[in-house]
N, C-alpha and C positions, 0 to 999 in steps of 0.2 A: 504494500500500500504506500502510496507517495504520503510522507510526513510535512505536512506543514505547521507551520508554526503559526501564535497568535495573528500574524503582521501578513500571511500568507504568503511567504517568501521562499523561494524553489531553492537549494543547493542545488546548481545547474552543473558546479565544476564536479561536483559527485557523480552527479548521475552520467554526465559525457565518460567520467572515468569508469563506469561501470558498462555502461554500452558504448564501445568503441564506434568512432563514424566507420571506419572500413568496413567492419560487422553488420553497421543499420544498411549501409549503401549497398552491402552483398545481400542482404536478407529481401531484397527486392529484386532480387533475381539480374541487377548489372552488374557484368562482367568486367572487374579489375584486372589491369596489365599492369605488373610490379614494373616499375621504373630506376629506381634505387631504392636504397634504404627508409622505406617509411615514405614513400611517395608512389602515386600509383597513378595509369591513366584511364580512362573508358570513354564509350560514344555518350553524350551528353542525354538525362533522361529528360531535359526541360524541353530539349529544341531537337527538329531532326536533321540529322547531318552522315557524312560516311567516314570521316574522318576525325578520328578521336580528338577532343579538344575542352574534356572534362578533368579535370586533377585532381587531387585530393595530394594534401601532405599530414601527414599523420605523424610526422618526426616531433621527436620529445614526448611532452607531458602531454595527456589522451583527450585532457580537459581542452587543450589548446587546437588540437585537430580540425583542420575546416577544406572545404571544396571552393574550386572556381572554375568556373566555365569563362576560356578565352571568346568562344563564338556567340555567348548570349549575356553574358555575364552574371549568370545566376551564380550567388554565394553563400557562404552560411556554416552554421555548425551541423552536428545530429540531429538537435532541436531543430533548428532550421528546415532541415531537410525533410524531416517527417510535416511539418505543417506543411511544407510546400507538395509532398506526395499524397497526402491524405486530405489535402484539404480541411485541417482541422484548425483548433486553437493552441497556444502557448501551452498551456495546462494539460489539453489534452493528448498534445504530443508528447511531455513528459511521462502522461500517464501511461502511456502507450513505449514509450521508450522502458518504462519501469518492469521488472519484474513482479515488483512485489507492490503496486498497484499507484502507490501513490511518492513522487521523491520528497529527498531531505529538504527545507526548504532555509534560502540565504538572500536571493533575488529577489525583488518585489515584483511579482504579476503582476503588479498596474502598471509595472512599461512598457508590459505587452499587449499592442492591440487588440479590442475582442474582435475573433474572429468566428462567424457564424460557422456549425457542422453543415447547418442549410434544411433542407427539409424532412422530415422523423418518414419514414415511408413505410414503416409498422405501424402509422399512428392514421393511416388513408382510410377516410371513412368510406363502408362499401355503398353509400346512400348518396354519396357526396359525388358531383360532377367530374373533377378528376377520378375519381374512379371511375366513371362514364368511360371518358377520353380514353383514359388507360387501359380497359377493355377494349374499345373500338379500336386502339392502335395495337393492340396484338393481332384480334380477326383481322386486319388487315397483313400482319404482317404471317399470320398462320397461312391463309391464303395464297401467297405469293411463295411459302417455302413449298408448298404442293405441286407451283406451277413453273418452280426453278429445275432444273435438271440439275445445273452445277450443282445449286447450296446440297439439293438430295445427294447428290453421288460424292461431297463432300462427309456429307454425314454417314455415311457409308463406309469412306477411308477412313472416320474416326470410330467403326463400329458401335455407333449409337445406331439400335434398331427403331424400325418404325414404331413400334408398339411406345416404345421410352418414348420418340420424338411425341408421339402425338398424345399419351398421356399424361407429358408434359408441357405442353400446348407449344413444341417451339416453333419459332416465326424466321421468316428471313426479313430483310429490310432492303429494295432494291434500292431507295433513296427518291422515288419518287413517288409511289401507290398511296402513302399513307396524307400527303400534301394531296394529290386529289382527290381523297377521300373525304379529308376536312371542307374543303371545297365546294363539294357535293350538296353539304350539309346545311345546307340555302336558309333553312327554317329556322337554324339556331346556329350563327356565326360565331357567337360567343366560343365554340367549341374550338377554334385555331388559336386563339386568346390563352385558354387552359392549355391547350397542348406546348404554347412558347412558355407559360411558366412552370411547368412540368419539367420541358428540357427535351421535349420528344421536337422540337421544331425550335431551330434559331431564326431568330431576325437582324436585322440590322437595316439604317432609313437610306433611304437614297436621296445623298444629297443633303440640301436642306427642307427639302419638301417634305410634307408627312408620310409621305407614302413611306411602306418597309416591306424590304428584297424577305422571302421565306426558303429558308431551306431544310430541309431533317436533319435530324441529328445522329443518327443510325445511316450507315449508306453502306452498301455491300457488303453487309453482314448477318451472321447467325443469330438472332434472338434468342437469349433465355431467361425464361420471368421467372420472378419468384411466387409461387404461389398459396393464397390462405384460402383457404375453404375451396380452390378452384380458379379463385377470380386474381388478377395480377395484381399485385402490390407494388413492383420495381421491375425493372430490364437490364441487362447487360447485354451488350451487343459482342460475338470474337468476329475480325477477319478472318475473312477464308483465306486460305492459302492460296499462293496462284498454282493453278494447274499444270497438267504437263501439255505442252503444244498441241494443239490440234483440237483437242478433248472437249472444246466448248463449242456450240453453235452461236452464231451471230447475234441470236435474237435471244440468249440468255446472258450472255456473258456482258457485265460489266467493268467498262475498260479503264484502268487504273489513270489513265489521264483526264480522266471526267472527276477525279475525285480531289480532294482539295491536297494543293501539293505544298500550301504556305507554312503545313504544321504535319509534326509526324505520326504515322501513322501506325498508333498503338495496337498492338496484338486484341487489350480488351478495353472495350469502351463503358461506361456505365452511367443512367442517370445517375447527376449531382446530388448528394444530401447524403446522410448517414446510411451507409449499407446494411439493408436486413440480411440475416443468415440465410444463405440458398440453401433450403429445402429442412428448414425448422422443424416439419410436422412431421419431413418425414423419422424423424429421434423421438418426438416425444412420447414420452413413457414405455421406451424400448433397454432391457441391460444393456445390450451393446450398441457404441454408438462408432461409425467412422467418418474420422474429421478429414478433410479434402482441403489443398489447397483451390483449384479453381472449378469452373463449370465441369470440363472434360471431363475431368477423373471424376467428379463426383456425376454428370452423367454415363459413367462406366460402368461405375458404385450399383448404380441401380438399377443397370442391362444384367446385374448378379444377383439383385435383389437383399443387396445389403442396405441396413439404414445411416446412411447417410446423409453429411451435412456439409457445406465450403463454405470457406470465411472469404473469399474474392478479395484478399490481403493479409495481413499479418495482424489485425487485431480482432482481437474477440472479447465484445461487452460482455464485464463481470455480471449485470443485470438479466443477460441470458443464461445462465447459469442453473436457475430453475427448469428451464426444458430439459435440462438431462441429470436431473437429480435422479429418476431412477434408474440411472445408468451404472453398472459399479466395473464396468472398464469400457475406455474411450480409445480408441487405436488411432494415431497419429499415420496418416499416406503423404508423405510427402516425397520432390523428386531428391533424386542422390546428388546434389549438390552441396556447394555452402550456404544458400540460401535456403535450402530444405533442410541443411542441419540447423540453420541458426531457428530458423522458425519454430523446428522440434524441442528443440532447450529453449524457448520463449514460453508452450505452452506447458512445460513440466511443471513448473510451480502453479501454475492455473489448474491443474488437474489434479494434482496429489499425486495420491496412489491408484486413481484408476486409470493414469496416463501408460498407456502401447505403445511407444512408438515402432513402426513396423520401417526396416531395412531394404528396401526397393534394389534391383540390380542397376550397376550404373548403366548410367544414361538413359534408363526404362522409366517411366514414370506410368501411373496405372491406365489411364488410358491407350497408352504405347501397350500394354499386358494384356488388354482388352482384344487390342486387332488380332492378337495371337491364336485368339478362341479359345476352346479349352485348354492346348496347354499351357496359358497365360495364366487362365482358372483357379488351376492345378498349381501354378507356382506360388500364385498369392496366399492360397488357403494353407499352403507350405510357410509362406512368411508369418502369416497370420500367428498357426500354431508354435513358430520359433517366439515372434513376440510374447505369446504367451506363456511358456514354457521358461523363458528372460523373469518375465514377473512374477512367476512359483518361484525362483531360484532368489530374487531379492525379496522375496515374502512380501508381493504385493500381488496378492491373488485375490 
């Protein structure tokens, strides 16, 4: 738990000594190239570029450690750097840097600006118009995943079968069906209004006139919602891969130069505002629970009919905590990197004694054990039983 004091003031140089920046920056999956001693470089996660021109020096004392981007200028410390990936506040990137939930405190919070999480999206009422919209913009985006061949045969390479896809209502996003849908919707206009403060439609004015340019916010990508009772709460949109030559027909394929080239172009996209747990319901009140890092693996998860859950990042609300009280061991999937180890030693103290973490083969990650078939099946239920068999031996059974 972060400790603060009367005055509410952080020990910042504690907690940076206790989570290293090289560690927070690996734990988000970019890949450092050791340069010398205590300095390292990678492709910058702020801005897109092909040529690394991100730093980090990390020489000396740990507290001191900070990042710069020659190409964008983004800088900062660990702190920093979580508010700036997460999108959160001062406090809450400490807390999230924290192990033990809350840091020591010496810094006074009121220097730091408050910064909004943005919008609570477990909190969407199902009565309420955004929830309309947000309904309407998956059937639209259901619809077009039916009528894509790519996105299908992409889902395909990633062996999520149809039954998964469509019991989990996923969508594609071609970047334009859902703008003429709102459109459409002649009788209540209001409805393109919700959808730009949602985040499913940007705008911006032309000029100085009132008028404003619309575009979506999803464009050539796989929809996965998160779903309560059925009805969508949140979306996260992945890139598809590009194909191999030939493989598309003209009238499905969207062509990477229609898409916006001023910013780069994230593996996964997701409405802004606090992330719900992908696939909360399907844990609750189950012993076993497995924790997923993203969509993929936890859509694997349940081509096996495992209950599973993905945190679509590295943190997970202490407040969620109750969905899986009756869980008395929770299995950790994550990939065989440093980022999937640092992630795994993040959530051991959060879990206690029911935490598993399960040892994946390099470079495999569960979805990659999926396309395998059954012998993939066969290997996991092998890991499974090693983690378990780990937790007899440290008398956490």
């Amino acid at each position: 738990m972060l400790q603060a004091d009367r005055e509410g003031r952080i020990d910042t140089e504690a907690l940076k000594r206790d989570r290293p920046l090289v560690d927070v920056i690996a734990s988000y999956g970019i890949a450092l190239r050791r340069e010398s001693a205590g300095t390292y470089r990678a492709l910058c996660p702020f801005h897109q570029e092909h040529t690394p021109s991100f730093w980090v020096d990390a020489r000396g004392d740990a507290a001191e450690a900070h990042y710069w981007c020659f190409g964008c200028g983004a800088h900062g410390d660990a702190i920093t750097f979580v508010m700036e990936r997460e999108g959160c506040s001062f406090r809450e990137a400490c807390e999230r840097l924290s192990t033990r939930g809350r840091p020591p405190l010496l810094e006074s919070t009121q220097s730091a600006p408050p910064h909004s999480t943005g919008r609570r999206w477990e909190e969407l009422a199902a009565d309420s118009i955004e929830a309309q919209v947000l309904e309407g913009a998956l059937l639209v985006y259901q619809e077009q995943l039916w009528h894509s061949r790519r996105a299908r045969d992409y889902l395909r390479t990633r062996a999520v079968a149809e039954e998964v896809a469509r019991g989990q209502r996923l969508g594609f996003a071609d970047g334009h069906s859902l703008l003429r849908w709102l459109r459409h919707q002649a009788t209540d206009p209001i409805l393109l209004q919700v959808a730009v403060a949602l985040g499913l439609v940007l705008s911006r004015p032309v000029g100085d006139s009132p008028e404003q340019v619309y575009r979506e916010f999803f464009v050539d990508r796989l929809i996965v919602p998160e779903l309560r009772g059925g009805r969508p709460i949140w979306c996260i949109g992945r890139a598809i891969d590009d194909p191999a030559p030939g493989s598309l027909s003209g009238a499905t394929a969207v062509s990477e130069a229609t898409l916006p080239t001023t910013r780069p172009r994230p593996k996964y996209l997701a409405l802004r505002g606090e992330k719900p747990v992908l696939g909360l319901e399907h844990v609750l009140g189950r012993r076993a629970a497995y924790l997923m890092e993203g969509p993929f693996d936890w859509l694997a998860a349940l081509g096996w009919e495992l209950p599973a859950f993905a945190i679509c990042g590295t943190h997970f609300p202490s407040e969620r905590l109750g969905a899986l009280q009756a869980a008395t061991a929770i299995y950790g999937v994550f990939d065989p990197d440093r980022a999937g180890r640092s992630a795994a030693e993040r959530f051991a103290p959060l879990f206690g004694s029911r935490w598993r973490p399960i040892r994946l083969p390099n470079n495999v990650d569960l979805a990659e054990l999926a396309t395998m078939g059954e012998a993939g099946r066969e290997m996991f239920r092998s890991l499974v039983g090693r983690a378990r068999a780990t937790a007899w031996q440290d008398s956490r059974f």
